[in-house]
VOGU-3710 file (C-alpha; in Angstrom, 3 decimals, decimal comma):
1> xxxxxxxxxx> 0,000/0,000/0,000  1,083/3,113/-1,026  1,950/5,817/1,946  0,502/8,892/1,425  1,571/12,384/2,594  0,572/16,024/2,962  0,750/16,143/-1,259  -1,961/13,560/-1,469  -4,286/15,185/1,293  -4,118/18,881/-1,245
11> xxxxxxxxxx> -4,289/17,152/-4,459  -7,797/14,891/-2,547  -8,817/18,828/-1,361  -8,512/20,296/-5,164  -10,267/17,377/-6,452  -13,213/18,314/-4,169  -13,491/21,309/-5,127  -13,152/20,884/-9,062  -9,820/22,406/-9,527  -7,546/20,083/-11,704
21> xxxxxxxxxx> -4,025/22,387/-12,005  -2,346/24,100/-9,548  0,661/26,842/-10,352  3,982/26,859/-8,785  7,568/26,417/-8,235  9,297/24,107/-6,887  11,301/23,830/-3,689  12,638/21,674/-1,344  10,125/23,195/1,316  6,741/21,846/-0,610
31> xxxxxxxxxx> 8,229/19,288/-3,151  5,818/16,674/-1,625  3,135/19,399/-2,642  4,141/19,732/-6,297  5,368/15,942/-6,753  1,751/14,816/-5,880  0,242/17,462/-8,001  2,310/16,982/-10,661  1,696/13,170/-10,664  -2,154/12,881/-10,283
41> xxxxxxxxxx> -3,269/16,414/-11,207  -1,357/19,442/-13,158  1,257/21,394/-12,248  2,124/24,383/-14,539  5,970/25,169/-13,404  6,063/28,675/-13,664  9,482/31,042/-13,332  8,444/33,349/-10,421  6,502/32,701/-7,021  4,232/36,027/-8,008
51> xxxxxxxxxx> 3,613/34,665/-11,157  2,484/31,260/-9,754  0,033/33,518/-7,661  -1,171/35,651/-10,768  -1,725/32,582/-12,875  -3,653/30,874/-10,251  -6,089/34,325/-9,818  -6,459/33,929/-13,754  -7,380/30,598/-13,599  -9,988/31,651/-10,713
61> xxxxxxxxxx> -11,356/34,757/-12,753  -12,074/32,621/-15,914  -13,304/29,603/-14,995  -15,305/31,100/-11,711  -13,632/28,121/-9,496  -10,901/27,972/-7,586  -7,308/28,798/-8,106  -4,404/26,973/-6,647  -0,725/28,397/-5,781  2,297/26,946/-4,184
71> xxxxxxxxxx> 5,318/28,681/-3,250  8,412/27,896/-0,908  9,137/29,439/2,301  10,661/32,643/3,348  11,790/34,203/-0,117  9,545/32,369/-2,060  6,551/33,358/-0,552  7,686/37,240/0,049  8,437/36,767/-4,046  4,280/35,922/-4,016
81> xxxxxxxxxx> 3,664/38,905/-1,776  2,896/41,576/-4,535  0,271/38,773/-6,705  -1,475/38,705/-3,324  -2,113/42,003/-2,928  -3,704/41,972/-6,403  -5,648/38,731/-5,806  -7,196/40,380/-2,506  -8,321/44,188/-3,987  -9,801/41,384/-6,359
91> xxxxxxxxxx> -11,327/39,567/-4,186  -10,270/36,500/-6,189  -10,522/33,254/-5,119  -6,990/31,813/-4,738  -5,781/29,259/-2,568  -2,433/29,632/-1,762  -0,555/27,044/0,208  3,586/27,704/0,892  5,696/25,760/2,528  7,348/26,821/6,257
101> xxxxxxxxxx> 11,138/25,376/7,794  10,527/21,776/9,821  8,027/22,519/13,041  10,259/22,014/15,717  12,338/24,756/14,752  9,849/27,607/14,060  10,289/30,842/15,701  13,725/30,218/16,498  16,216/32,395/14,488  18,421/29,534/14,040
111> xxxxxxxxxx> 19,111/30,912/10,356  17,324/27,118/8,662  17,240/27,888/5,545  14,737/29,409/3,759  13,960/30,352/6,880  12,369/34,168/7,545  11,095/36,121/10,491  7,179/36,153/11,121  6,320/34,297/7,859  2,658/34,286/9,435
121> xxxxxxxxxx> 2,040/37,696/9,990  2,917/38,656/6,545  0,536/36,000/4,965  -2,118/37,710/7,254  -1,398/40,700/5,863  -1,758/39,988/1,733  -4,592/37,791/2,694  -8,398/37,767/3,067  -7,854/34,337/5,662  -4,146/32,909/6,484
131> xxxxxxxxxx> -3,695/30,198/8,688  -0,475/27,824/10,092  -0,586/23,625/9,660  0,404/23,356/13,511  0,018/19,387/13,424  -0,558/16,714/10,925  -3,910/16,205/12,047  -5,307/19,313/11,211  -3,739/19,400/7,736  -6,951/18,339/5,788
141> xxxxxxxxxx> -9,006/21,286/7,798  -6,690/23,698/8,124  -6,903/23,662/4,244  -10,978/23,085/3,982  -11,322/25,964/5,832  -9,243/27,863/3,728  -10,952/27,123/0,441  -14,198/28,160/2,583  -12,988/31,656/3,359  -11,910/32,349/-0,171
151> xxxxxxxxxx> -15,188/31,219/-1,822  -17,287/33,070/0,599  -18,220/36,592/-0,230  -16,606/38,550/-0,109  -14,659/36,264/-1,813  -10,271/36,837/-1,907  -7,669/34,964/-0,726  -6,441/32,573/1,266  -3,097/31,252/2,499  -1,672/28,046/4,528
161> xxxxxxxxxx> 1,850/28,094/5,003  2,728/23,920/5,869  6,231/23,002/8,002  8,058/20,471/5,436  8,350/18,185/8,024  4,450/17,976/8,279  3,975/17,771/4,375  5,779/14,592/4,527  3,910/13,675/7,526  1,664/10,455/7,077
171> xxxxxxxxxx> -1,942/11,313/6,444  -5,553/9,699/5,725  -6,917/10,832/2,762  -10,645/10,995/2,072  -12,876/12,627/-0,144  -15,349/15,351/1,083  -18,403/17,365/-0,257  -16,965/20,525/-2,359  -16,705/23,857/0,136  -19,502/25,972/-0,247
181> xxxxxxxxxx> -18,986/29,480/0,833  -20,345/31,107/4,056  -24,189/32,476/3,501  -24,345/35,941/4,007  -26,976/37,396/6,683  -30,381/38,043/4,854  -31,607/40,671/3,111  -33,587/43,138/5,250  -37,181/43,359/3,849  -38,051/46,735/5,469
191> xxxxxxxxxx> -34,679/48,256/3,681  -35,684/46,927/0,444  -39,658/48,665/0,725  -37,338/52,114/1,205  -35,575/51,137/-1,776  -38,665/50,620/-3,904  -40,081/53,786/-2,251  -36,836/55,911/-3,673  -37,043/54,233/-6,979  -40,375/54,866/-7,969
201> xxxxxxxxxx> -39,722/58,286/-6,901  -37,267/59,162/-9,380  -38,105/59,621/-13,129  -34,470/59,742/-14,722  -32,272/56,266/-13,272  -28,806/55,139/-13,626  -27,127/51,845/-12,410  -23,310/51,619/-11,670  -22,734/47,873/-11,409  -19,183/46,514/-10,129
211> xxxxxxxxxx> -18,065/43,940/-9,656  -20,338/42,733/-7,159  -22,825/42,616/-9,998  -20,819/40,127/-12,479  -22,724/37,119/-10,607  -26,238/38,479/-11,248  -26,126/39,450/-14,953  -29,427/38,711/-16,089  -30,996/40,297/-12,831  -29,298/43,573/-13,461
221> xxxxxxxxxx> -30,244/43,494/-17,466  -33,247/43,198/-16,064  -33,727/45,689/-13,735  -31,890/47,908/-16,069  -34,462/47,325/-18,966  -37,543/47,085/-15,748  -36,712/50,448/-15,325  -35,101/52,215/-18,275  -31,736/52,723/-16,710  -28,565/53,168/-18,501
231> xxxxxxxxxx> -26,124/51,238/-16,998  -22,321/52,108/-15,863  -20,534/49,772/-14,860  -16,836/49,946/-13,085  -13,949/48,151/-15,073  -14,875/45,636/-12,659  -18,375/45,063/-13,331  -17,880/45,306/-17,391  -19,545/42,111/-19,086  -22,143/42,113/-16,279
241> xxxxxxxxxx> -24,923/42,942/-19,018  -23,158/42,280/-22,233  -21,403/45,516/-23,661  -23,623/45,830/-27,193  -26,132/45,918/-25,010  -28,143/49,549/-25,847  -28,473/50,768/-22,257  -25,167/50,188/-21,548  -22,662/52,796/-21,588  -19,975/51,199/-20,071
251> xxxxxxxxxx> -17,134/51,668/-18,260  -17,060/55,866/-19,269  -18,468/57,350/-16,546  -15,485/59,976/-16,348  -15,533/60,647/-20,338  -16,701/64,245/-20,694  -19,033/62,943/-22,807  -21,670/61,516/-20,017  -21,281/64,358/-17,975  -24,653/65,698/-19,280
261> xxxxxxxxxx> -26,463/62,072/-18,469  -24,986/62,708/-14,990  -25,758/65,780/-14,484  -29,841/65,032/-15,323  -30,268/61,880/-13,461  -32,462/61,806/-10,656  -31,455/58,008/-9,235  -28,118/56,108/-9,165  -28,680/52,286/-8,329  -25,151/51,473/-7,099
271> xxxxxxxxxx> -24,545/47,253/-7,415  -21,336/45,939/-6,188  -18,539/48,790/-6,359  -15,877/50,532/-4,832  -16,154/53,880/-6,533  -12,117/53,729/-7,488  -10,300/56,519/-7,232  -9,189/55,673/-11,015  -13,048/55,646/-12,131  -14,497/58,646/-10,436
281> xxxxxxxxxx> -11,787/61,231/-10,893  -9,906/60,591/-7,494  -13,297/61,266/-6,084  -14,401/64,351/-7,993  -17,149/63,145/-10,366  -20,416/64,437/-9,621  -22,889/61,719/-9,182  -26,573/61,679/-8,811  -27,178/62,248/-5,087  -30,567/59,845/-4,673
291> xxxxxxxxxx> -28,716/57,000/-4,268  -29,311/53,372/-3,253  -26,391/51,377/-2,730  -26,430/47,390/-2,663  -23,492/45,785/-1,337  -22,474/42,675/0,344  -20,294/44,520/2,658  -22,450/46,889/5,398  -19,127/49,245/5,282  -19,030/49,809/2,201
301> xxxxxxxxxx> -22,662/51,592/2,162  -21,959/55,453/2,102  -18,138/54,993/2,163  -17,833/56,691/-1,025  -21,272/58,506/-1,704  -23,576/58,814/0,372  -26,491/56,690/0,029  -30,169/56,893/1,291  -31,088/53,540/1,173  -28,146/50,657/2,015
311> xxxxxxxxxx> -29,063/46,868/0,854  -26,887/44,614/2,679  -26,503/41,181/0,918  -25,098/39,545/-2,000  -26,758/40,813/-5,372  -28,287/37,694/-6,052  -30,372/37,938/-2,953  -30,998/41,417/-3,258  -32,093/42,003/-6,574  -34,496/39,360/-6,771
321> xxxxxxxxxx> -36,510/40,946/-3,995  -36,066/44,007/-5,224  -37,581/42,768/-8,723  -40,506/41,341/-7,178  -41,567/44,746/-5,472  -40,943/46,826/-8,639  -43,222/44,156/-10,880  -44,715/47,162/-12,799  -42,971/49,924/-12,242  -42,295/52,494/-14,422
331> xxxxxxxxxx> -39,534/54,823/-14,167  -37,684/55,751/-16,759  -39,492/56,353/-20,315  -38,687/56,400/-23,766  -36,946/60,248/-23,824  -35,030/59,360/-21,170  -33,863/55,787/-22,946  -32,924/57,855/-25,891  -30,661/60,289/-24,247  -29,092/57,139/-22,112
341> xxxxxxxxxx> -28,808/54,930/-25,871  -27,367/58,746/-27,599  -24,858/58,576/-24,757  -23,566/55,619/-25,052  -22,540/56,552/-28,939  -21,115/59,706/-27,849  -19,106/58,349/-25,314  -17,401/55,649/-28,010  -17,361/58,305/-30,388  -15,189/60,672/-28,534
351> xxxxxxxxxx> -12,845/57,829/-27,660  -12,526/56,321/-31,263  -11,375/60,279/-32,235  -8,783/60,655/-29,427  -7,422/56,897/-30,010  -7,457/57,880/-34,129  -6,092/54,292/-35,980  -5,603/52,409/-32,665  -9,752/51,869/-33,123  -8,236/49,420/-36,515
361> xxxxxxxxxx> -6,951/47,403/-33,605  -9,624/47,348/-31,597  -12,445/46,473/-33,764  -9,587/43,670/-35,273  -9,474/42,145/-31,747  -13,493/42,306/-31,269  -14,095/40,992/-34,542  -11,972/38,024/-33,899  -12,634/36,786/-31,140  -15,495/34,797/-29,721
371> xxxxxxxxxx> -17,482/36,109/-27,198  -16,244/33,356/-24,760  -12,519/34,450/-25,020  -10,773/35,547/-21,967  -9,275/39,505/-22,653  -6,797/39,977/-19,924  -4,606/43,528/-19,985  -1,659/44,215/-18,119  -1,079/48,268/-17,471  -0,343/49,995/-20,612
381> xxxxxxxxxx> -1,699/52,652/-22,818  -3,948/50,523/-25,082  -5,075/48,992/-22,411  -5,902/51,830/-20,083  -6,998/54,195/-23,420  -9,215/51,697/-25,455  -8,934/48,289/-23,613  -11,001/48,661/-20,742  -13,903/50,485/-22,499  -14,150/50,571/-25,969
391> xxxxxxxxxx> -12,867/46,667/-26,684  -16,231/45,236/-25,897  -16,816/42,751/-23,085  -20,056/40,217/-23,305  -19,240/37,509/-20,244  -17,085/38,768/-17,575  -15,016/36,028/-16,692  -13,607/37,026/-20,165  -12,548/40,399/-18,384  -9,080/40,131/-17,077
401> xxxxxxxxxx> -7,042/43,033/-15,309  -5,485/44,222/-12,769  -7,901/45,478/-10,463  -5,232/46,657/-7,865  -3,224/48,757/-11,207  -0,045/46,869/-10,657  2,245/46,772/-13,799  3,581/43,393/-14,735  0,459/40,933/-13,847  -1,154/40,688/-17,589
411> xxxxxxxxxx> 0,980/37,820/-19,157  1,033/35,162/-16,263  -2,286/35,906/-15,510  -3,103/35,675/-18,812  -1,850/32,097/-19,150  -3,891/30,867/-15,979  -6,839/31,832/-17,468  -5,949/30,264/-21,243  -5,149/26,532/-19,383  -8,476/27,110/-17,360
421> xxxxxxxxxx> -10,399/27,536/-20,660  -8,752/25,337/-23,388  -11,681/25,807/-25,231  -11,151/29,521/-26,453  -8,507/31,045/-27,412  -7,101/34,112/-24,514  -5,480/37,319/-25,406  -3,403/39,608/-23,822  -2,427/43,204/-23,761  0,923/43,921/-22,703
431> xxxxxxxxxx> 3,220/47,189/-23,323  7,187/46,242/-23,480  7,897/47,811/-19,794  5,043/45,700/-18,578  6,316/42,328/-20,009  9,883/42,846/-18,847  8,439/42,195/-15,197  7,930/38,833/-15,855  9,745/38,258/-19,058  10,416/34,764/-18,063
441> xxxxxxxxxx> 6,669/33,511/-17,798  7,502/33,569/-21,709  9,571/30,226/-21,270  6,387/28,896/-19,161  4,210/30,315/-22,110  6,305/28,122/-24,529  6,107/24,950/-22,210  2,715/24,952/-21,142  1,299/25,475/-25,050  -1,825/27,313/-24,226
451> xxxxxxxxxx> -4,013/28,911/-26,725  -2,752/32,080/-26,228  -2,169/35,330/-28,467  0,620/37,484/-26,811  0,361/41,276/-28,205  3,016/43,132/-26,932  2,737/46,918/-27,564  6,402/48,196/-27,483  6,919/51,827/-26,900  10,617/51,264/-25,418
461> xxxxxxxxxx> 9,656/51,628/-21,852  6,486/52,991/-19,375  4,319/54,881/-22,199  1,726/56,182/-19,483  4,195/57,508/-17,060  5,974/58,954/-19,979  3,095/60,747/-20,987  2,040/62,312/-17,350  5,920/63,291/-17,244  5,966/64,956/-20,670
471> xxxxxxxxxx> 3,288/66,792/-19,898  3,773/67,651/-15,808  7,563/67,585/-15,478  10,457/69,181/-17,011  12,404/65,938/-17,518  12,103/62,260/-18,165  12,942/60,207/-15,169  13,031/56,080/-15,380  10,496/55,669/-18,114  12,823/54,786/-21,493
481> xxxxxxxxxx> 13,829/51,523/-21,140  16,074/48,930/-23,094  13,885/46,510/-25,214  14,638/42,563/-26,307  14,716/41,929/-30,183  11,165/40,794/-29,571  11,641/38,492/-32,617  14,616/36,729/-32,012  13,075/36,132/-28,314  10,236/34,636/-29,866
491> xxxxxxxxxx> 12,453/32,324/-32,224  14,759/31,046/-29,044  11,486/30,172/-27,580  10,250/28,253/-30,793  7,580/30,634/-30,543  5,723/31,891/-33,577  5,696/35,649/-33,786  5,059/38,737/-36,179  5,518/42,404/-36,430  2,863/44,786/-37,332
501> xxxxxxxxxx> 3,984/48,627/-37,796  0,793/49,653/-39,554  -2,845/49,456/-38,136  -4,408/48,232/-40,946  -1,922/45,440/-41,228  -3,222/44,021/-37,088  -6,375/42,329/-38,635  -4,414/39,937/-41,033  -1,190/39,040/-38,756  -4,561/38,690/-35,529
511> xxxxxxxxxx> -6,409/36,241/-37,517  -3,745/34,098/-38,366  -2,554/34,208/-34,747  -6,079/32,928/-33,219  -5,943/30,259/-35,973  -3,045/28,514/-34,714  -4,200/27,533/-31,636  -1,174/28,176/-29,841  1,070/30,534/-28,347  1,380/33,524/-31,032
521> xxxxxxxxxx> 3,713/36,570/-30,517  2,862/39,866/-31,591  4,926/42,822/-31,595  3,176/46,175/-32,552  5,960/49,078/-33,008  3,721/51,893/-31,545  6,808/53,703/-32,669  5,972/53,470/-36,195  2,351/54,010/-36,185  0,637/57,145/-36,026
531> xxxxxxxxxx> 0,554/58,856/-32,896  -2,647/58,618/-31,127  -4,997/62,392/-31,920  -4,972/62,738/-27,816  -2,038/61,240/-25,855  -3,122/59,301/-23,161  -2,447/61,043/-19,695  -3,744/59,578/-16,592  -5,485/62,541/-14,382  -2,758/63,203/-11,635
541> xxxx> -3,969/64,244/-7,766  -1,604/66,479/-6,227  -1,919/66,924/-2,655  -2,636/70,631/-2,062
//
């Protein structure tokens, strides 16, 4: 009979929960982790611990499961630290188990290797639930517990860090039901009669769904068509009702453009979001100020704007109730639908003239692409220009970003999310000065073989910081950076690639990238194409 170990007991816990890979790299503190893995499941070796973390969130975001990342101890899981911060502004649900020094020796300073001070407190810190394997015995639900706190909303990550000498540690493995996360408290029927009360009050409504909405898509089309609304959304919440959708404007609620909508409405209907900084003009843009706010969080009711009526609970509790007391309401009518459908043109339209022959791209990337293909973007000018609005979203699992704004993430994210859905092909939006971060998740791009289109917009450095420095400073400061012959990268990888200097010339070398079915390089020289009409500048808050 074959012994079995702490690697058997996590590959028995991600077969409970559906999850059949798991990202990582290897160490002598988990190798009875990744050898199990490896053996009976998947294990995608990837070149950095923060990339193991990022492809695991990507795996999470597309497939709407759980994702699974193992790191080492000490340096390996401080290398994880920065993914972790993006997996909990997320909320994503990531398990992430790392390995520790042997038991008997923690909290000593004896200088084991690997070894580092306060591993715990750290994990605590980058993570929505951390915990310690303390015995053997507790392994199995030290780790079911984990899974539990990620999936339950609000969802985000978890950690275990596991002493090597308990990994090896015998264990009895079982199967158990799949963790179902924690129900939230129920929605309170007296708040949701106030709610109606404000609603039918109001003539002229507007939803802003985040993405606390993305789980309740057909609810919030249809309270959005119930009553007329046009619909916002954050970058978050994009794909929530799908994006050709007429009432939805989008993710262009600080484009001059729906200022005037903004400025009219009577009602905001808030589902599911922050309010970021990033989306509201660091807090400046002047929203409606009748405003019901539904959020699973209590604390997040008024944080940001004030709201008259707070409804506490996920959306998919809330909204049906709210539904049922609106059954034939009418709010909004057809003059007020035509200014919200006459915004939502003018809003593209003003972004297709400052973007000029980038839109070639765009509408290339739309038009080939199923609807069911992931779109992940690291930080970079397309991205934060055109990507995240005008480059329509229709499901959003396919909508893939860095919510947190950390440079870097797009690529190994990118390739979680292509080997958690084999079945369509993923793109992703890098800039040169992005991909450099992880430049090596290339080699684990080239193993793994996903279906994966790799556009790499190369501007010979940080294009967006450039541009607020060009414009606010008197002098470039660390933004020109030393680019790889993108090419001959692509060739040592085995790696087929091509170079597109023209816009009209994307649509051709795109097509013929999703039709290989593999990984696909593709270089655009943003150098050599025409300048965009409006340079894309950020909005900068300087503290008076």
């Amino acid at each position: 009979m074959t012994r079995t170990n702490g690697g058997d007991l996590l590959v028995q816990v991600m077969r409970d929960n559906g999850v059949d890979t798991a990202f990582g790299v290897v160490s002598v503190h988990n190798l009875p982790l990744v050898e199990a893995v490896s053996r009976d499941l998947r294990f995608v070796p990837v070149r950095h611990e923060a990339a193991a973390v990022n492809a695991a969130d990507g795996y999470a975001r597309a497939t709407g499961g759980l994702g699974v990342a193992i790191t080492s101890t000490g340096t390996g899981a401080g290398n994880a630290a920065g993914a972790m911060v993006e997996a909990l502004t997320a909320g994503s649900r990531v398990l992430h188990v790392t390995g520790q020094i042997d038991s008997p020796f923690l909290g000593q300073g004896r200088g084991v290797i690997h070894e580092t001070k306060d591993q715990a407190s750290m994990l605590a810190a980058i993570s929505k639930h951390s915990a310690t394997v303390a015995s053997a015995g507790e392994a199995g639900s030290v780790l079911r517990e984990a899974v539990r706190s990620a999936l339950s909303v609000p969802s985000g990550p978890s950690s275990v860090e596991w002493p090597i000498d308990l990994q090896y540690a015998e264990q009895q493995v079982s199967s158990a039901p799949a963790e179902r996360g924690a129900t939230p408290p129920s929605v309170d029927p007296a708040s949701v009669r106030s709610a109606v009360e404000v609603i039918r009050s109001a003539e002229r409504p507007l939803l802003w769904v985040g993405g606390g909405g993305t789980g309740a898509g057909e609810l919030v089309r249809e309270l959005a068509e119930l009553l007329g609304a046009g619909v916002l959304t954050s970058n978050s919440g994009r794909g929530s009702v799908p994006e050709d959708h007429e009432l939805v404007i989008g993710n262009f609620a600080a484009n001059p453009e729906a200022a005037p909508l903004l400025a009219e409405a009577d009602l905001l209907i808030s589902i599911g979001t922050h309010f970021r900084s990033n989306e509201t003009k660091h807090y400046s843009l002047q929203l409606p100020a009748k405003h019901v706010q539904i959020d699973v969080d209590p604390a997040a009711v008024g944080r940001v704007h004030p709201a008259a009526v707070g409804l506490t609970g996920e959306t998919e509790q809330v909204l049906p109730q709210l539904l049922a007391e609106l059954a034939g309401t009418t709010v909004g009518g057809p003059d007020w639908r035509a200014k919200v459908t006459s915004t939502r043109a003018a809003v593209r339209a003003h972004l297709r003239s400052a973007i000029g022959r980038y839109q070639l791209i765009c509408d290339a990337m739309r038009q080939t692409l199923p609807a069911e293909a992931v779109i992940a973007r690291d930080v970079t000018i397309p991205s934060s220009q055109w990507g995240n609005r005008l480059l329509e979203i229709y499901r959003p699992n396919t909508n893939v970003f860095p919510v947190g704004g950390g440079i870097g993430q797009g690529l190994a994210t990118g390739i979680g999310a292509a080997i958690g859905t084999p079945q369509a092909p993923t793109a992703v939006l890098v800039g040169d000065g992005g991909l450099a971060v992880h430049l090596g998740e290339l080699a684990t791009l080239a193993q793994e073989q996903p279906w994966l289109v790799l556009v790499v917009f190369n501007d010979g450095g940080y294009g967006v910081l450039r541009n607020m420095q060009d414009k606010h400073a008197d002098r470039r400061s660390g933004v020109d950076l030393f680019t790889p012959n993108f090419g001959l990268l692509a060739e040592s990888l085995d790696m087929p690639y091509a170079l597109v200097n023209k816009a009209d010339a994307f649509a051709e070398a795109f097509a013929k990238a999703v039709a290989e079915h593999r990984p696909f390089l593709i270089e655009v020289d943003v150098t050599a194409l025409e300048p965009t009409p409006s340079p894309f500048v950020p909005p900068v808050h300087v503290p008076s």
